[in-house]
C-alpha positions in Angstrom: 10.4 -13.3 10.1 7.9 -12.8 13.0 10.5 -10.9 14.8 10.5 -8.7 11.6 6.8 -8.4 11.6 6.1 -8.1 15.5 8.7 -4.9 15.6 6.9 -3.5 12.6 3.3 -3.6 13.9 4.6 -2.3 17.2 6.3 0.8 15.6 4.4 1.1 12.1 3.2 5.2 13.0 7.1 5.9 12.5 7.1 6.6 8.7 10.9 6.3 8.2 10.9 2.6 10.3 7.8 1.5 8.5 9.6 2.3 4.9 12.8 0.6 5.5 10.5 -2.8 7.2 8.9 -2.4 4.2 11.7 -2.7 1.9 12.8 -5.6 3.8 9.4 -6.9 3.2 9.2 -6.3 -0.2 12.5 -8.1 -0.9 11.4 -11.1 1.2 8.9 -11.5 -1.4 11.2 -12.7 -3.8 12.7 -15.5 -1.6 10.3 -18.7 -2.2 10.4 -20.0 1.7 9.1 -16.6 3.2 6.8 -15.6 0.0 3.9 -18.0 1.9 4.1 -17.1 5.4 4.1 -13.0 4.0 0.7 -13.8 2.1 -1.2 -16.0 5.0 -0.5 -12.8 7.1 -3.7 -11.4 6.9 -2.9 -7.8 9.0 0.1 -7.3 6.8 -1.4 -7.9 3.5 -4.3 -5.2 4.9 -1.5 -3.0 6.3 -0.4 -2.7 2.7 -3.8 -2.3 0.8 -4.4 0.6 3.3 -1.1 2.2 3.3 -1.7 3.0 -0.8 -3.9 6.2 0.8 -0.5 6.7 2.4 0.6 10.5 2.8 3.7 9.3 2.7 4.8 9.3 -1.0 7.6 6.9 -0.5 5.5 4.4 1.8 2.6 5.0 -1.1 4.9 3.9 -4.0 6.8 1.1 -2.3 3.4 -0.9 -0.8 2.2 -0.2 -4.6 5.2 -2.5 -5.5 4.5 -4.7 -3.0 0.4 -5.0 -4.0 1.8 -5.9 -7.9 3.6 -9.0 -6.0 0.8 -9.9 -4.0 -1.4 -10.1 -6.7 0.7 -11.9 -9.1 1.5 -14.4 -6.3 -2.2 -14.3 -4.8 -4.9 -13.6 -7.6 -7.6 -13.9 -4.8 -6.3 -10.8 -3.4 -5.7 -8.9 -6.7 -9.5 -7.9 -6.7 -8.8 -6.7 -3.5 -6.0 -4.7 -4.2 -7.5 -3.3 -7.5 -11.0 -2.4 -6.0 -8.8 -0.2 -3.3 -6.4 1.4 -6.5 -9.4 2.2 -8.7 -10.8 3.9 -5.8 -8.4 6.2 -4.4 -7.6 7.0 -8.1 -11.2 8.1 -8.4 -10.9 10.2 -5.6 -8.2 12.2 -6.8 -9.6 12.6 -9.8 -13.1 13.7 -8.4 -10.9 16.1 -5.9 -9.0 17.8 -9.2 -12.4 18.1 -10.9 -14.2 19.4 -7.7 -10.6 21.9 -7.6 -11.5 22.8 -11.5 -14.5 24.1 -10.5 -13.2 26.6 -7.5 -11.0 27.9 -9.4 -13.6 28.4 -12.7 -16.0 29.8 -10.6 -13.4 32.0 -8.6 -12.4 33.6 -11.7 -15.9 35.0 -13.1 
């Protein structure tokens, strides 16, 4: 498992090698030996509240998946995790409104 982690942190700027680490991740989750060791890693569980801004779609959706898990396996984090989702889906909805009104005021 550090192995895992170690190579991951080295080359985590490498979208496609950060997804499929990821995956891997994810599925560790659901083995009960590893689930503990993944949560008391403090720079993963941040890697993976940060990577939800993601520009990477498929990185964005999987750590999404991951976040549900940690917080039903870590309720101390899910406030965490929530306060970071309720934000960036502000954001995009303050961007589409601030868009709306370009494009209204563009057209008179």
């Amino acid at each position: 498992m550090k192995l895992i982690l170690e190579a991951f942190f080295e080359k985590m700027d490498d979208d496609e090698y950060a997804y499929q680490v990821m995956f891997i991740i994810y599925r560790l989750f659901f083995k009960d030996l590893v689930t503990d060791e993944l949560l008391s890693n403090h720079k993963l569980i941040d890697f993976c509240i940060e990577a939800l801004s993601s520009k990477n779609l498929r990185i964005r959706r999987l750590v999404s998946d991951i976040n549900d898990l940690i917080m039903e396996f870590d309720p101390s984090l899910a406030e965490r995790i929530k306060s970071k989702k309720f934000y960036l889906h502000n954001q995009e909805w303050i961007e589409s409104m601030e868009q709306f009104e370009d494009n209204m005021n563009w057209n008179r």
